[in-house]
BANU-865640 format. One record per atom (N, C-alpha, C, O, CB): residue number from 0; residue in one letter; atom name; x negated, y negated, z negated. Coordinates in steps of 0.05 Angstrom, whole numbers. Each point is the difference from the previous one (the first is absolute). Glycine has a CB too. Layout:
# residues N
+-----+------+------+--------+--------+--------+
: pos : code : site :     xx :     yy :     zz :
+-----+------+------+--------+--------+--------+
: NUM :    A :   CA :      X :      Y :      Z :
...
+-----+------+------+--------+--------+--------+
END
This chain:
# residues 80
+-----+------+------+--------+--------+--------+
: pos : code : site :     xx :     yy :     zz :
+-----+------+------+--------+--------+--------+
:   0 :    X :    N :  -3641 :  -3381 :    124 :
:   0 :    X :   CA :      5 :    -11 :    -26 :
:   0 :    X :    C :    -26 :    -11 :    -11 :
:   0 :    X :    O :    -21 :     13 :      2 :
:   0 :    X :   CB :     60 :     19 :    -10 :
:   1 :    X :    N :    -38 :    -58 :     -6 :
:   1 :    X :   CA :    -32 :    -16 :     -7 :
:   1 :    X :    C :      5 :     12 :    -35 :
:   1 :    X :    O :     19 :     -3 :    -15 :
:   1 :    X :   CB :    -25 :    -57 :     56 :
:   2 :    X :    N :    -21 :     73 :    -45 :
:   2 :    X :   CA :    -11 :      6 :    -23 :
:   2 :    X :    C :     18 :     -5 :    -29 :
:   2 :    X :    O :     10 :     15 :    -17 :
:   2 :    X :   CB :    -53 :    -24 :     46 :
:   3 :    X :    N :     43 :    -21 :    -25 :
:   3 :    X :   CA :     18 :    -16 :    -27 :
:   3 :    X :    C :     29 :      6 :      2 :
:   3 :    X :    O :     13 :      0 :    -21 :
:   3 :    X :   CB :    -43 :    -41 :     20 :
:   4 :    X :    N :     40 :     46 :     26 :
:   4 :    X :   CA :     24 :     13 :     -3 :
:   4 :    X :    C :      9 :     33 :     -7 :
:   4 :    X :    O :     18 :     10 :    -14 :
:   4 :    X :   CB :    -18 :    -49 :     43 :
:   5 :    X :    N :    -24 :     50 :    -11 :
:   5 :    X :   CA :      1 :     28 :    -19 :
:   5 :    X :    C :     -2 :      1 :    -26 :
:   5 :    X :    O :     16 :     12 :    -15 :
:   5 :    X :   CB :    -33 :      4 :     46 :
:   6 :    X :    N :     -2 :    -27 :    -37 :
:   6 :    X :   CA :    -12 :     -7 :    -33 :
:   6 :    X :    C :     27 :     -8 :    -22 :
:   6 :    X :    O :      5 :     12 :    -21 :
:   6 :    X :   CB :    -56 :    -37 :     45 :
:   7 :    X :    N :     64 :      5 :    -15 :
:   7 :    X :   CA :     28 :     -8 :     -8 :
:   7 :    X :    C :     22 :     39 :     -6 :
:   7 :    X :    O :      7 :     13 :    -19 :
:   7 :    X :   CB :    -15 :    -78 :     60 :
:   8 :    X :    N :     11 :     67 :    -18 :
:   8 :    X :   CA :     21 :     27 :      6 :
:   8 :    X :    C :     -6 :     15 :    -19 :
:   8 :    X :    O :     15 :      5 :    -19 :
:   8 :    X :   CB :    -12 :     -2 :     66 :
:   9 :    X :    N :    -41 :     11 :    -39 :
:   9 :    X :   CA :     -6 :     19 :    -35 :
:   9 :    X :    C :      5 :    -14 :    -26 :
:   9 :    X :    O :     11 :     10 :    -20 :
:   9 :    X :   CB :    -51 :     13 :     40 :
:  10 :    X :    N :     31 :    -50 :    -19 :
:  10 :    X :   CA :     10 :     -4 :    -26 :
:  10 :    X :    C :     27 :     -3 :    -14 :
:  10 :    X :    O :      5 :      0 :    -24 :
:  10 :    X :   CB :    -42 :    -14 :     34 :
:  11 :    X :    N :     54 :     10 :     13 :
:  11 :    X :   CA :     28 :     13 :    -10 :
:  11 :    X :    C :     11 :     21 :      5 :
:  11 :    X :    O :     25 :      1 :     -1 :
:  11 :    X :   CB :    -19 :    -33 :      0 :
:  12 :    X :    N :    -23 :     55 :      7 :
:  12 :    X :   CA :     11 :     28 :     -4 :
:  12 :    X :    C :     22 :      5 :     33 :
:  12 :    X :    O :     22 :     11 :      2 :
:  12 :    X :   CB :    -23 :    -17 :    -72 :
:  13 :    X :    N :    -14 :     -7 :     90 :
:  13 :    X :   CA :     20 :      7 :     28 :
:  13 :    X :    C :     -7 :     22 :     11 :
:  13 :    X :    O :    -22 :      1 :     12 :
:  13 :    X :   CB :     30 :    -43 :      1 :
:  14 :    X :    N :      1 :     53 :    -13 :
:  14 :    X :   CA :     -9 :     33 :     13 :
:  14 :    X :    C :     -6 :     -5 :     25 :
:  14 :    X :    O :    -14 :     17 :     10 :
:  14 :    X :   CB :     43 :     15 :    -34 :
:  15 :    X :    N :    -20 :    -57 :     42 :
:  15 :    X :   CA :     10 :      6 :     18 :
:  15 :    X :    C :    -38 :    -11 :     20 :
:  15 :    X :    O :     -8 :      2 :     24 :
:  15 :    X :   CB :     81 :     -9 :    -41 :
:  16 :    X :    N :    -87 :     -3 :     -9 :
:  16 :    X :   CA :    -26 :      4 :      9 :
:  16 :    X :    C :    -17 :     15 :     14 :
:  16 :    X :    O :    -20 :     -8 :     13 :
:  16 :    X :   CB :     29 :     -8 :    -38 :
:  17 :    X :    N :      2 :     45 :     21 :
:  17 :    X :   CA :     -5 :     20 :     11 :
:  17 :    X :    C :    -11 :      0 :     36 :
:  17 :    X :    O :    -21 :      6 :     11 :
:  17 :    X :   CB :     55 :      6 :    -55 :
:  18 :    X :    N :     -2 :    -26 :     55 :
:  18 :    X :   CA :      2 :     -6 :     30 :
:  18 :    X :    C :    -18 :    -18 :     14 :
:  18 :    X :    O :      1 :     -6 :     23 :
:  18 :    X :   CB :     40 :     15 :    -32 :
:  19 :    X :    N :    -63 :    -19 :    -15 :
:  19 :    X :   CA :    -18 :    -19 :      2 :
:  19 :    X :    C :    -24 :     14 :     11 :
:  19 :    X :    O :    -17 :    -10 :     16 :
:  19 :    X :   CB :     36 :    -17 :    -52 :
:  20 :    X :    N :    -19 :     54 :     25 :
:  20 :    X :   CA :    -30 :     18 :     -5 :
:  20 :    X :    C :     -6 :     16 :     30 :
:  20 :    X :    O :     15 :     -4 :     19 :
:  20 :    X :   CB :     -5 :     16 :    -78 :
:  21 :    X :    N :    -23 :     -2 :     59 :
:  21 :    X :   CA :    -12 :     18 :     19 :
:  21 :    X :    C :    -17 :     24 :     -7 :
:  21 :    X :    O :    -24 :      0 :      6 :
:  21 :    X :   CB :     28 :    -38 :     17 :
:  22 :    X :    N :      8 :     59 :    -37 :
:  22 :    X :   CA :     -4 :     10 :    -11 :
:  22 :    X :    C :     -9 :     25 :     16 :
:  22 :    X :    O :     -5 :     18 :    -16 :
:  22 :    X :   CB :     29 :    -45 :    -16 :
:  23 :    X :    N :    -26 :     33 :     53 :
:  23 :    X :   CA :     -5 :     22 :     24 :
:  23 :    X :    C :    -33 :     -3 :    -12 :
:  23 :    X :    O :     -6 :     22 :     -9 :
:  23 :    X :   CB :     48 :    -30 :     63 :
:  24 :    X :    N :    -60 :     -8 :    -56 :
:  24 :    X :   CA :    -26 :      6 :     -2 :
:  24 :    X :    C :    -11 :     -8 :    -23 :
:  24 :    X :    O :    -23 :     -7 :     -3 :
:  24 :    X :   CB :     21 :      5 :     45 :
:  25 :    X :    N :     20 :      5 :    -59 :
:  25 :    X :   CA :     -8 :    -13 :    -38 :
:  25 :    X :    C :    -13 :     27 :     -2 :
:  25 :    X :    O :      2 :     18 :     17 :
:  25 :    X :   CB :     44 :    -53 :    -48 :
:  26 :    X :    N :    -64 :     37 :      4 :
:  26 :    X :   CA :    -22 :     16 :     -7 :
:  26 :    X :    C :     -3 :     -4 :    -20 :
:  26 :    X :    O :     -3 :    -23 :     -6 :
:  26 :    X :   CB :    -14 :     27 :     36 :
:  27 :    X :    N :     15 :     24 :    -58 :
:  27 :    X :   CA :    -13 :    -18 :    -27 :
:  27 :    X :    C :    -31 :      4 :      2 :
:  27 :    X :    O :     -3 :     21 :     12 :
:  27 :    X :   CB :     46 :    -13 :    -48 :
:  28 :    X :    N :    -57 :    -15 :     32 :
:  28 :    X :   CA :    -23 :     -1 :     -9 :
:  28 :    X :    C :    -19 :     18 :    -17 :
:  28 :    X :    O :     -6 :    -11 :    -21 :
:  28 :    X :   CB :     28 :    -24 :     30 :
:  29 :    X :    N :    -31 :     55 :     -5 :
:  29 :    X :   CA :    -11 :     22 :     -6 :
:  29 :    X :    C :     16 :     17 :    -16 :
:  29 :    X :    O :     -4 :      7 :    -23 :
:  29 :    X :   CB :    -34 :    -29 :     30 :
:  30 :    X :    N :     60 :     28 :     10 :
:  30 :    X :   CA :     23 :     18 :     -2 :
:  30 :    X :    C :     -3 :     22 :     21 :
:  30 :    X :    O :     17 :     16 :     -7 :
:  30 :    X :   CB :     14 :    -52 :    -11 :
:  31 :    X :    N :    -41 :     43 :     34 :
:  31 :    X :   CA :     -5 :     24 :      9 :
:  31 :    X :    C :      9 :     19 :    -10 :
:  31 :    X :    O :      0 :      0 :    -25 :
:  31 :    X :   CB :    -30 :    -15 :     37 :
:  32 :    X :    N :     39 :     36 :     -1 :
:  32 :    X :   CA :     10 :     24 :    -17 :
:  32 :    X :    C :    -14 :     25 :     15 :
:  32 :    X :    O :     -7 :      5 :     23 :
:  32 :    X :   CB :     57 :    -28 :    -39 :
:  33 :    X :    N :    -49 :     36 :    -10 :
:  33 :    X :   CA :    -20 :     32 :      3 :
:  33 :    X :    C :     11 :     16 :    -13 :
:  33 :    X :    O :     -4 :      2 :    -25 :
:  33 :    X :   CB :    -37 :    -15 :     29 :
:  34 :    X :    N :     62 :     33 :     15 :
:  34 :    X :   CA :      6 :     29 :    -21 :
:  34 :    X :    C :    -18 :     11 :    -17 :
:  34 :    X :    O :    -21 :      6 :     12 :
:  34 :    X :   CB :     43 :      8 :     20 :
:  35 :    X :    N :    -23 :     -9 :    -52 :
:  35 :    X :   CA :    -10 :     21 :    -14 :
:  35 :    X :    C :     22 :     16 :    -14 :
:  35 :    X :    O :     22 :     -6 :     -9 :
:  35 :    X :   CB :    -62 :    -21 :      5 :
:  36 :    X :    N :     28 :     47 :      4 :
:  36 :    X :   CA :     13 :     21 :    -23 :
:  36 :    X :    C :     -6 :     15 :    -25 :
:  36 :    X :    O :    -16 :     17 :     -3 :
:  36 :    X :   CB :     27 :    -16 :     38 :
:  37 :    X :    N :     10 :    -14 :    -57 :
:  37 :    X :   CA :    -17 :     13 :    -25 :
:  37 :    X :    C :     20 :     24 :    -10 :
:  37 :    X :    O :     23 :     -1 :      9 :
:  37 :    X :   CB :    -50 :    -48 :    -27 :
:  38 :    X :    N :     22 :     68 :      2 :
:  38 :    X :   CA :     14 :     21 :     -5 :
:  38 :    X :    C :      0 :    -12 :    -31 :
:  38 :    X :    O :    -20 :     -9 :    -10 :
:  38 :    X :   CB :      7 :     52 :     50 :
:  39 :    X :    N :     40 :    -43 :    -56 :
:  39 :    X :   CA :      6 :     -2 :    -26 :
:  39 :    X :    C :     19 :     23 :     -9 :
:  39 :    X :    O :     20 :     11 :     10 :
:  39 :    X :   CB :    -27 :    -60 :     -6 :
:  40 :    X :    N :    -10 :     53 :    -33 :
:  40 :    X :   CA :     19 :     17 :    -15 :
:  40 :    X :    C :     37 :      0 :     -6 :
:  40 :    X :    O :     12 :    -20 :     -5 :
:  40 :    X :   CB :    -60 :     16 :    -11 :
:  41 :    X :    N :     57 :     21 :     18 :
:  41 :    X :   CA :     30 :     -1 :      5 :
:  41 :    X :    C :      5 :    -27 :    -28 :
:  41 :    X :    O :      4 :    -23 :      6 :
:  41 :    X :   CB :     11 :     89 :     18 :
:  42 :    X :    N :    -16 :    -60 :    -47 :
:  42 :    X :   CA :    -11 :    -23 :    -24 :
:  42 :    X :    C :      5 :    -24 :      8 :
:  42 :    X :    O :     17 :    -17 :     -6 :
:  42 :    X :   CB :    -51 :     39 :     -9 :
:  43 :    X :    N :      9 :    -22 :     35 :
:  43 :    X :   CA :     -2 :    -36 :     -2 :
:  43 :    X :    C :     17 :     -9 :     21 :
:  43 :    X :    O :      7 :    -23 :     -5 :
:  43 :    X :   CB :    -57 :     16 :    -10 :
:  44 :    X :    N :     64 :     18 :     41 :
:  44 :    X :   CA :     13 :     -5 :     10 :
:  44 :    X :    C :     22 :     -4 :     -4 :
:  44 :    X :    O :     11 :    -14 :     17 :
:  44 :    X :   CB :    -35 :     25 :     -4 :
:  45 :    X :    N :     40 :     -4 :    -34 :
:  45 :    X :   CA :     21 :     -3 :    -11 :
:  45 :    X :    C :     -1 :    -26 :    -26 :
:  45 :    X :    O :     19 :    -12 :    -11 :
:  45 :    X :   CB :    -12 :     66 :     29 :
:  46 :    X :    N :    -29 :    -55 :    -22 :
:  46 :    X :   CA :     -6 :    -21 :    -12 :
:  46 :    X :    C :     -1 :    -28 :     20 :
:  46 :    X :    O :     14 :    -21 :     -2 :
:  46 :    X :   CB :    -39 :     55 :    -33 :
:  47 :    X :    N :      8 :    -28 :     51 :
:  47 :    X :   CA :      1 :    -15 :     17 :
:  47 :    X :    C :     30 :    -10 :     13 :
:  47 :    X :    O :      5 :    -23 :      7 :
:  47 :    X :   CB :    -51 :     45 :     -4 :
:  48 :    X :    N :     61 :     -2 :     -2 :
:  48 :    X :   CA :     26 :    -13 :     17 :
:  48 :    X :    C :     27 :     -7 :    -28 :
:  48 :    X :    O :     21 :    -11 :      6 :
:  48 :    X :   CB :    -33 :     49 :     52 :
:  49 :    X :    N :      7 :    -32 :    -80 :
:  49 :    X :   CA :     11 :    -16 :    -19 :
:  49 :    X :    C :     -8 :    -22 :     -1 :
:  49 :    X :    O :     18 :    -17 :      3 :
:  49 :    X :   CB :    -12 :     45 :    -22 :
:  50 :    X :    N :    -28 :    -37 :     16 :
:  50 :    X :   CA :    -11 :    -27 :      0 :
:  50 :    X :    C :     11 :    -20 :     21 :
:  50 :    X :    O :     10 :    -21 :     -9 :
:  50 :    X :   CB :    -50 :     43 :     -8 :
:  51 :    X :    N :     40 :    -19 :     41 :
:  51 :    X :   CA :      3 :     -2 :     20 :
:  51 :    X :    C :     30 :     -3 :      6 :
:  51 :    X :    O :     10 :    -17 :     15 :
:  51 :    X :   CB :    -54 :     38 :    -12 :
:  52 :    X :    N :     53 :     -7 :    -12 :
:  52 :    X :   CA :     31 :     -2 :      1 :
:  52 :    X :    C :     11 :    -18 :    -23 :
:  52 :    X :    O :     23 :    -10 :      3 :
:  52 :    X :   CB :    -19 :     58 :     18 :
:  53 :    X :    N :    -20 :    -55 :    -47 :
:  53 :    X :   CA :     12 :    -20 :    -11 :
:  53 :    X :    C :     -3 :    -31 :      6 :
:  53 :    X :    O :     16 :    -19 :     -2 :
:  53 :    X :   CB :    -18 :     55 :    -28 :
:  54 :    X :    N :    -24 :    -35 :     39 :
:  54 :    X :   CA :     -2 :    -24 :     25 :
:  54 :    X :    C :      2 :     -8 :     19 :
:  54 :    X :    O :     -8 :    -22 :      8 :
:  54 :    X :   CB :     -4 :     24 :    -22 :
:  55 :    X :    N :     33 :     26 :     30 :
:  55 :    X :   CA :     13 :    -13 :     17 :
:  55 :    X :    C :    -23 :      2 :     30 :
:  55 :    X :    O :      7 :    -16 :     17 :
:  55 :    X :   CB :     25 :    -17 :    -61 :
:  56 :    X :    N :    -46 :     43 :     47 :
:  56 :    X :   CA :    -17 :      7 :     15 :
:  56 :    X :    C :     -4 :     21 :      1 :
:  56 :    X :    O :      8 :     15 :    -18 :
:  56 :    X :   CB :    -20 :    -45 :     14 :
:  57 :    X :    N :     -7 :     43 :     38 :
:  57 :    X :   CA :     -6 :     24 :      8 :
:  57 :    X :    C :    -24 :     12 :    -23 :
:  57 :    X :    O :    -12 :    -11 :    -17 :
:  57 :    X :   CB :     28 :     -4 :     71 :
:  58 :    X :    N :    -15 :     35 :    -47 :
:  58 :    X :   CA :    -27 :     14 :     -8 :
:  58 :    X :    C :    -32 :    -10 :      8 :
:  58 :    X :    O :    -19 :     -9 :    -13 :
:  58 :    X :   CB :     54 :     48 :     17 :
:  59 :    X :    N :    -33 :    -33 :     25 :
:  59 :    X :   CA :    -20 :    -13 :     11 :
:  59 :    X :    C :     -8 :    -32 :     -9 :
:  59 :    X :    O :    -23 :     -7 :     -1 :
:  59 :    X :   CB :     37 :     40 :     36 :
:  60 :    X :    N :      8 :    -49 :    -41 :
:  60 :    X :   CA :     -4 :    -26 :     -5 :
:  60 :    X :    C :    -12 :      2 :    -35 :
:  60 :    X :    O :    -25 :     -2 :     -1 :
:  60 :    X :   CB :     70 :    -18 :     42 :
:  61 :    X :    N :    -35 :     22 :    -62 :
:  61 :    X :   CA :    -11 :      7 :    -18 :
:  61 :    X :    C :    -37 :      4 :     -5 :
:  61 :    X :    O :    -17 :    -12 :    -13 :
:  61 :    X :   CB :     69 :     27 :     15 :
:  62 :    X :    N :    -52 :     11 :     19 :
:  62 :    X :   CA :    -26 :     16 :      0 :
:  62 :    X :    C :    -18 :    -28 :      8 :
:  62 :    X :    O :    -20 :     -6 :    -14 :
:  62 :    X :   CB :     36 :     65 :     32 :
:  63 :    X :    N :    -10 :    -71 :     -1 :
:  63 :    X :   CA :    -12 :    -28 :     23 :
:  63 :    X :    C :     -5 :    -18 :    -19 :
:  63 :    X :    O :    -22 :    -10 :     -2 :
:  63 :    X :   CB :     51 :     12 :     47 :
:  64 :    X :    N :     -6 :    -10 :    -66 :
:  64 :    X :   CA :     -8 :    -21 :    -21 :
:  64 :    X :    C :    -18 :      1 :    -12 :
:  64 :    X :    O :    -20 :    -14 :     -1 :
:  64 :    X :   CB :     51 :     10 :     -5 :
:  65 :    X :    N :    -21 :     38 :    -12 :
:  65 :    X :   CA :    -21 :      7 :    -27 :
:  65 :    X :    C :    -30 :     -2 :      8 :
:  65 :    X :    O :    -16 :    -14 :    -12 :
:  65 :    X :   CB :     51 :     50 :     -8 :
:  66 :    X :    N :    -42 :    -17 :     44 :
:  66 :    X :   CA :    -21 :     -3 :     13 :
:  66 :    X :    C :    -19 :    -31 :      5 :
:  66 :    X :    O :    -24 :     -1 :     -3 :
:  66 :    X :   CB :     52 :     43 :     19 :
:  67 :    X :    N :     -6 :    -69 :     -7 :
:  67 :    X :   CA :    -21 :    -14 :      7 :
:  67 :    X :    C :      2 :    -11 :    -25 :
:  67 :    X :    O :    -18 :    -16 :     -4 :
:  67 :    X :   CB :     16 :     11 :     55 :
:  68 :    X :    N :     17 :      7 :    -71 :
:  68 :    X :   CA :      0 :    -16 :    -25 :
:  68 :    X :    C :    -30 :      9 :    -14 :
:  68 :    X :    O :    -18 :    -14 :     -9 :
:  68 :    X :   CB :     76 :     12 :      3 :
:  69 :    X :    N :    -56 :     27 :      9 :
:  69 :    X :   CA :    -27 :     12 :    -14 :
:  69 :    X :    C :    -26 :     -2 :     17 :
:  69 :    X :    O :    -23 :      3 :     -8 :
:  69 :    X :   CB :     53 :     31 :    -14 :
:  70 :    X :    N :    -22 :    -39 :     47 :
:  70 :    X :   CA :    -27 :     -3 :     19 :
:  70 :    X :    C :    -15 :    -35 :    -10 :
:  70 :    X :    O :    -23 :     -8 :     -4 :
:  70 :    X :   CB :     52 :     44 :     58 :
:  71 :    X :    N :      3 :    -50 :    -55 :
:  71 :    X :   CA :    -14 :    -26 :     -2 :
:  71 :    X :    C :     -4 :     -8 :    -32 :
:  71 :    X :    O :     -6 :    -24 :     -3 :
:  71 :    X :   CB :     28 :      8 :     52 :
:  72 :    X :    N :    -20 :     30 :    -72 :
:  72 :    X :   CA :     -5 :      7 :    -24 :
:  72 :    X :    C :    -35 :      5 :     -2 :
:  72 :    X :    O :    -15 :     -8 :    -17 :
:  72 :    X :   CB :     68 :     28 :     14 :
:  73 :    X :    N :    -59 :     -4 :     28 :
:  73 :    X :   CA :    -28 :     14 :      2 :
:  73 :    X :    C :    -16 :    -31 :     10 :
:  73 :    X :    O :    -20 :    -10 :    -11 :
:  73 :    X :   CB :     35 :     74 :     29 :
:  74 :    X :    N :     -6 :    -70 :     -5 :
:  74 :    X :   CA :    -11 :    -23 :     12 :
:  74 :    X :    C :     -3 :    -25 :    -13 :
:  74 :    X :    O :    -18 :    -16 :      4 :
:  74 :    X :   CB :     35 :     37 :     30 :
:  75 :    X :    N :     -4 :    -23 :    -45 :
:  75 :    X :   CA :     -8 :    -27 :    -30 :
:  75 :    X :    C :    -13 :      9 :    -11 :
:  75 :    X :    O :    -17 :    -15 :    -10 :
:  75 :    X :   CB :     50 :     -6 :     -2 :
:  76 :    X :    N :    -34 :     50 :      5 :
:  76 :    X :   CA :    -17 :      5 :    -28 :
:  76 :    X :    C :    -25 :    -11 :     10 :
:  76 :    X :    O :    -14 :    -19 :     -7 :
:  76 :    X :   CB :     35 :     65 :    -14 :
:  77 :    X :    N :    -23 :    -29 :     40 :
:  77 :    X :   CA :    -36 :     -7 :     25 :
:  77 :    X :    C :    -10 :    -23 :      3 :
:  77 :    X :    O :    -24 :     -6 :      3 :
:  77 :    X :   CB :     35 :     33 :     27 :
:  78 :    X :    N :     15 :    -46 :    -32 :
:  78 :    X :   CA :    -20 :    -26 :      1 :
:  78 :    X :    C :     -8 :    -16 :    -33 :
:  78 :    X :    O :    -13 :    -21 :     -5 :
:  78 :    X :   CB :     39 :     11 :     59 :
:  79 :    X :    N :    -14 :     27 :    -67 :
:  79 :    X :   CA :     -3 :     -8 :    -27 :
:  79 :    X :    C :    -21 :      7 :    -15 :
:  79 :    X :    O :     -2 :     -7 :    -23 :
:  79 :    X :   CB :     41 :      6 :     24 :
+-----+------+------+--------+--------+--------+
END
């Protein structure tokens, strides 16, 4: 499939673009992943999974947001 025709398909929403991809060796880009483990108070965990459950998302996913929201919060300040 030539570029301008894929280009066409996404821009009308064809799913069927998909069958286009090759996705066996796609990668994001300093997405690496590293267990860690943090221990939280019974509190915030339940806070945590209210939150989380009103948006319709995991726990872990939440924690992943708040985190880089505030990581990249830290990181503007720094260049400011």
């Amino acid at each position: 499939m030539k570029a301008k025709e894929f280009d066409e398909k996404f821009d009308a929403g064809d799913a069927s673009i998909m069958d286009a991809l090759d996705l066996s060796k796609a990668k994001r880009s300093m997405q690496k992943q590293r267990r860690v483990n943090v221990d939280f108070p019974n509190w915030m965990v339940e806070s945590l999974d209210k939150e989380a459950s009103r948006v319709g998302v995991t726990r872990q996913s939440i924690i992943k947001v708040w985190l880089a929201e505030r990581l990249e919060a830290l990181a503007v300040d720094k260049t400011n």
